[in-house]
N, C-alpha and C positions, 0 to 999 in steps of 0.2 A: 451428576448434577441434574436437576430435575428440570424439567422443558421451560417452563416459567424463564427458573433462573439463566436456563442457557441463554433464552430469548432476551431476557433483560442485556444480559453480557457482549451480545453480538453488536447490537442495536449500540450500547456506548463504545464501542470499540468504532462504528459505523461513524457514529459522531465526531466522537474523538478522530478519524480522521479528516473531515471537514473540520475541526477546528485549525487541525495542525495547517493543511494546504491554506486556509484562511492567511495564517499567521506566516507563511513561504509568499503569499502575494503581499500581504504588508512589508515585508523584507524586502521583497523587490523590488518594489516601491520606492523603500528609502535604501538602496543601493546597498542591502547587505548581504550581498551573493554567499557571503559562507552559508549564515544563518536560513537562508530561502534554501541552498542545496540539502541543510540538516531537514529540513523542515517539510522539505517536498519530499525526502526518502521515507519521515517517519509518516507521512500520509497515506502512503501506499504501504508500510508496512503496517499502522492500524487495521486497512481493509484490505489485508490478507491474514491477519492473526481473525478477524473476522470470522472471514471464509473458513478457517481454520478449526474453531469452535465447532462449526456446523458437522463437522468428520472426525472430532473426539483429539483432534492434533494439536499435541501440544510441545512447544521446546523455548529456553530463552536462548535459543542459539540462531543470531540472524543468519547465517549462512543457510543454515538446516532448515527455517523456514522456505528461503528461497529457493533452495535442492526439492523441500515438497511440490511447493507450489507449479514447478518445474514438469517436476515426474506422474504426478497428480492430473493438473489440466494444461497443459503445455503439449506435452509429450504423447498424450494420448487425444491429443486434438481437440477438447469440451472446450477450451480457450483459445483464442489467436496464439501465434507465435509473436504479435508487436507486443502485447502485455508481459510476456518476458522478457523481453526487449529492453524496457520502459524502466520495472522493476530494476533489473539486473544494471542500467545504466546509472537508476537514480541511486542504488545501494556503493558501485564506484565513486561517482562523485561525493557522497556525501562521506567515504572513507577518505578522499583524498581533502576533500577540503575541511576534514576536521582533524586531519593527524598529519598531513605535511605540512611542513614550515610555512612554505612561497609555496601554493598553489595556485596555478595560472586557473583566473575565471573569469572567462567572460558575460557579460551579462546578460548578450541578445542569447545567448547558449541555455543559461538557467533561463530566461523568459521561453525557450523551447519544452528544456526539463518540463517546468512549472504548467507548460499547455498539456503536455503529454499525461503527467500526472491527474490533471482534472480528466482526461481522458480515460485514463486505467481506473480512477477511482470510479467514475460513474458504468462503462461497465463491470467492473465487479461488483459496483451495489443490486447494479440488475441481477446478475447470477444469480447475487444472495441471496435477495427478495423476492427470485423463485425459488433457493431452499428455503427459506422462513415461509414460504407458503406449505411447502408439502412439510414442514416440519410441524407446523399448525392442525394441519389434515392429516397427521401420524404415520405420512408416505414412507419420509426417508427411513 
């Protein structure tokens, strides 16, 4: 893929997760804790397919994403360990409350998720925004 187009690709993936967590605070809003849990996972999984792009990673397998991201910058310390945290909690909830029956949700809990989220999002756009710089500058 040629730099342009990566750049383009990152950037709406970037966005696209601001829309999504957009759309997880309207939910919450109007008290639809499954839809805000769906919504606040796929926010944080847009800005790590992100991040993702920037290192040639690709998979449509959410686990395997989250196993990268893990062993990637988790594990070798370039990230906090609360951003795995965060992820790994919102990718739980958002399996339980779209594939069991009666999943118990509390609301003040997703209003927790939903803070955490804008949190992980906004540092991994930092990160990013330092690879799309050295990626501009032909570092990486």
């Amino acid at each position: 893929m040629k730099k342009e187009d990566k750049l383009i690709l990152i950037n709406h993936r970037i966005n696209k997760s601001h829309l999504t967590i957009d759309d997880a605070k309207f939910s919450l809003e109007n008290n639809k804790t499954s839809i805000a849990l769906n919504r606040i996972y796929y926010s944080i999984f847009y800005i790590v397919s992100a991040l993702a792009l920037i290192y040639d990673f690709s998979t449509s397998k959410h686990k395997q994403l989250l196993g990268w991201f893990n062993k990637n910058f988790i594990f070798t310390g370039i990230l906090e360990n609360k951003l795995f945290k965060i992820y790994s909690l919102a990718f739980d909830k958002r399996q339980e409350s779209d594939y069991e029956d009666f999943p118990e949700i509390n609301i003040d809990a997703v209003q927790k998720y939903y803070e955490d989220a804008l949190y992980f999002i906004n540092k991994l756009e930092s990160f990013i925004n330092e690879k799309i710089k050295a990626i501009e500058s032909n570092i990486l």
